[in-house]
C-alpha positions in Angstrom: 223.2 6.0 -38.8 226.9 4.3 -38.7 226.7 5.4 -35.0 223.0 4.0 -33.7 224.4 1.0 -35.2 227.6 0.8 -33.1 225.4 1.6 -29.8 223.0 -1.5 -30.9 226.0 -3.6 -31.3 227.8 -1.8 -28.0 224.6 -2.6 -26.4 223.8 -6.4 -27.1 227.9 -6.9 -26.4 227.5 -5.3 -22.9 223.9 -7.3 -22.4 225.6 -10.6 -23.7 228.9 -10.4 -21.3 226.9 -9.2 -18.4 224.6 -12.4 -18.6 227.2 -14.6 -19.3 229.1 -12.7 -16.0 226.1 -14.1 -13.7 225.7 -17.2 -15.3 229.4 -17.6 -14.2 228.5 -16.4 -11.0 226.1 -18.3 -10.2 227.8 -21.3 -11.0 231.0 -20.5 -9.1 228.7 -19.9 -5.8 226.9 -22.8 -6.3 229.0 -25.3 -7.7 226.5 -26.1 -10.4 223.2 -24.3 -10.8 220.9 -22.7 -8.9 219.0 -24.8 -5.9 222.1 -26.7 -5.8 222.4 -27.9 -2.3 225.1 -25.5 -0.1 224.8 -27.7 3.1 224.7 -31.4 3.9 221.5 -32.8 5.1 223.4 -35.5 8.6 223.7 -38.9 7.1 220.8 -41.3 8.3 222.0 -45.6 8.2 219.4 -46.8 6.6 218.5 -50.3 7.9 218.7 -53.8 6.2 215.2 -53.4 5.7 215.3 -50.0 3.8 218.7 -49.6 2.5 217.8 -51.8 -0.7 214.5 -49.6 -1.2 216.8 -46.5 -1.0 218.7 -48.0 -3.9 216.0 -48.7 -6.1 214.2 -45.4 -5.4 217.5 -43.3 -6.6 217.5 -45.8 -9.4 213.7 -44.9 -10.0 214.8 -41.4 -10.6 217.6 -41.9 -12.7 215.4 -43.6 -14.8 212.9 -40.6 -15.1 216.4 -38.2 -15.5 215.5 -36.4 -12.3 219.0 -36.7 -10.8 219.3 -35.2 -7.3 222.8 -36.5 -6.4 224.4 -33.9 -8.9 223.3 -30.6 -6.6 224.9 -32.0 -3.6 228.2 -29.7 -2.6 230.7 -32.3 -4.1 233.5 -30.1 -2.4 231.9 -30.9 1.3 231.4 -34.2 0.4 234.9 -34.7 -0.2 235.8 -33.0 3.0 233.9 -35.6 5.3 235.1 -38.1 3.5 238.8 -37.7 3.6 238.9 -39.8 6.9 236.2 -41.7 6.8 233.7 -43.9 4.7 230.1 -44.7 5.9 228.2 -46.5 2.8 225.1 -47.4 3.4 225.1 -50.3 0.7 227.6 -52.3 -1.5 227.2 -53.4 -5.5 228.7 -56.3 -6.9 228.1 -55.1 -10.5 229.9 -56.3 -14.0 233.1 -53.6 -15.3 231.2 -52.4 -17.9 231.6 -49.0 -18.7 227.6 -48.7 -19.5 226.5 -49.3 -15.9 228.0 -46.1 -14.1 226.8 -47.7 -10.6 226.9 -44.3 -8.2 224.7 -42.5 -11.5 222.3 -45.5 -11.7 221.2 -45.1 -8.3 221.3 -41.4 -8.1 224.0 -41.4 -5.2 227.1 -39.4 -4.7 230.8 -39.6 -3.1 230.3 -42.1 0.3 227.4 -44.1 -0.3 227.6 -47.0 -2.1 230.7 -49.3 -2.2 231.8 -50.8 -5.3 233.1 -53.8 -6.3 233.5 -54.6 -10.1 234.6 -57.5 -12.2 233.4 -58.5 -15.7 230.7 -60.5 -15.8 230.0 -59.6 -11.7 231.0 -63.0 -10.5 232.3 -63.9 -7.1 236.0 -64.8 -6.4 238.0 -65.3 -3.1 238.8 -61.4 -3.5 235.3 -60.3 -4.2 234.6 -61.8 -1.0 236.8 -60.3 1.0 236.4 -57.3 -0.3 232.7 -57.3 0.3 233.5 -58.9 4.3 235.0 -55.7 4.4 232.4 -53.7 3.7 229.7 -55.7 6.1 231.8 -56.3 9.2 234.0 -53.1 9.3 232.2 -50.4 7.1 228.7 -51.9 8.3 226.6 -51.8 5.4 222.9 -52.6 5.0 222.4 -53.9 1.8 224.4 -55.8 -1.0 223.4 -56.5 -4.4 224.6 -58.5 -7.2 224.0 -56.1 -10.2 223.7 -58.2 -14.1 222.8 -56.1 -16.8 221.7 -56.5 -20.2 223.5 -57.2 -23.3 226.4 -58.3 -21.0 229.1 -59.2 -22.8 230.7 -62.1 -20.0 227.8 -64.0 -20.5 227.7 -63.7 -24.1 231.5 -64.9 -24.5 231.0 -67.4 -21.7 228.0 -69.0 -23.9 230.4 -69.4 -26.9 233.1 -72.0 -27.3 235.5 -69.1 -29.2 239.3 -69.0 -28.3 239.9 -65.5 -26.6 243.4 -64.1 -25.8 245.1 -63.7 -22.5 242.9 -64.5 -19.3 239.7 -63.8 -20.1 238.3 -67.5 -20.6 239.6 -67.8 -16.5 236.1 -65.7 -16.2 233.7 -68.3 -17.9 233.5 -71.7 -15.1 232.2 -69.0 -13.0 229.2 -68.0 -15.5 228.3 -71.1 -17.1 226.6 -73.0 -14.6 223.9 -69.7 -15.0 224.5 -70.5 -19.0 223.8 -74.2 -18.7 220.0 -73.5 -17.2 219.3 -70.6 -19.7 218.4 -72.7 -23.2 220.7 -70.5 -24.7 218.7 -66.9 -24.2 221.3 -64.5 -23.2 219.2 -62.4 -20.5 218.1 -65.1 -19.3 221.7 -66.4 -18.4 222.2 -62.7 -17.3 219.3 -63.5 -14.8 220.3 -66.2 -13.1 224.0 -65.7 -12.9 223.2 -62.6 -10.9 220.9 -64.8 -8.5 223.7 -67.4 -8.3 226.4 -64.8 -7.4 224.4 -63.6 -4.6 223.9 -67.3 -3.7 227.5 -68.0 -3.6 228.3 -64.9 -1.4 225.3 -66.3 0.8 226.4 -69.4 1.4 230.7 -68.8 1.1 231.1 -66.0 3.5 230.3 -66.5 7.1 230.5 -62.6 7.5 227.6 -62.1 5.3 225.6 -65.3 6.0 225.9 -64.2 9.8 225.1 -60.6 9.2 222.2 -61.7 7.0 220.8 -64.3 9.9 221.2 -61.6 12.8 219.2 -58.8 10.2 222.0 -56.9 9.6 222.5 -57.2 6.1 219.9 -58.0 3.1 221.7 -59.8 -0.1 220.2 -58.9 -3.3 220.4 -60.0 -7.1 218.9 -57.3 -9.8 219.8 -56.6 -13.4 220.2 -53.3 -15.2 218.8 -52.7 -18.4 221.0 -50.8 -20.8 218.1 -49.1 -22.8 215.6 -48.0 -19.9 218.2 -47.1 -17.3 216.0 -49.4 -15.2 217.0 -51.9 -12.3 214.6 -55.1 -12.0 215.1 -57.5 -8.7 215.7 -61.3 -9.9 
């Protein structure tokens, strides 16, 4: 008996490395799992007029956790980027680390460029940085991304002492505080709108690329507990 018992054990150790062996295969070949993407579909410019819809439709499935950014070949990805970048849309989104903007709109290495800063406000820097993107990288859509809960807004709506630099960030949030009667996502709201008001009306890069259909400028917020974007 001592003996049928090694074999069993012989057995499900041989059964267990062997499946672990292809699991390991598999995810050596593919990069991930299986139907994980081995070739790159040719990038398509979306226009102004669909480049915002493509956002919110990744966003739509990030929402619903059916992510299909992650089975793209990240490796040949990174290869056609290396001299080049051709995103199709720009994010003006606050530095909080709860609104992972690439994941939120289910896109990968190339598409979207980012620009961050607490509280998602607009500076002389923000601005060029986003000129960039329009006139030289030729992007279709820009949005100003708020999200819930944020914590700018909530500090810029109280008259606490902070440390260091931060208060520098509150003159640029508390016109959006002053018309929100205090309710914090409401202020969210309307400081997102504002922003994409500001880059509007400050940049003649965007304002000329929004007037010759170029470029559509957007204001949304991202709610923390859905994983949803709503337009403002």
């Amino acid at each position: 008996m001592p003996k049928v018992e090694n074999a069993a054990v012989d057995r499900r150790q041989f059964l267990h490395t062997a499946v672990a062996g292809a699991v390991a295969g598999i995810a050596t070949r593919s990069g991930f799992w299986p139907g994980f993407e081995r070739t790159l579909a040719p990038r398509v410019t979306p226009t102004a007029g669909t480049a915002l819809q493509e956002l919110l439709a990744g966003n739509q499935r990030f929402a619903a956790n059916h992510l299909t950014s992650t089975r793209r070949d990240l490796p040949a990805l990174r290869e056609r980027t290396v001299d080049k970048q051709e995103p199709f849309a720009a994010v003006l989104a606050c530095a909080d680390s709860r609104v992972p903007v690439e994941l939120v709109f289910d896109q990968s290495i190339g598409s979207i460029f980012v620009v961050r800063v607490a509280g998602n406000i607009v500076t002389p820097e923000i601005i060029a940085s986003l000129e960039y993107a329009s006139a030289v990288l030729g992007i279709r859509a820009l949005l100003v991304l708020g999200h819930s809960h944020c914590g700018a807004v909530k500090a810029a709506m109280k008259t606490d002492a902070v440390p260091g630099q931060i208060s520098s960030l509150y003159s640029h949030i508390r016109p959006a505080v002053d018309q929100s009667a205090g309710d914090v996502e409401k202020a969210v709201e309307i400081n997102a709108r504002m922003q994409a008001g500001l880059l509007r009306g400050s940049s003649t890069v965007i304002r000329e690329a929004t007037t010759a259909g170029k470029l559509e400028v957007a204001a949304g917020v991202y709610d923390l507990a859905t994983g949803r974007v709503t337009m403002c």
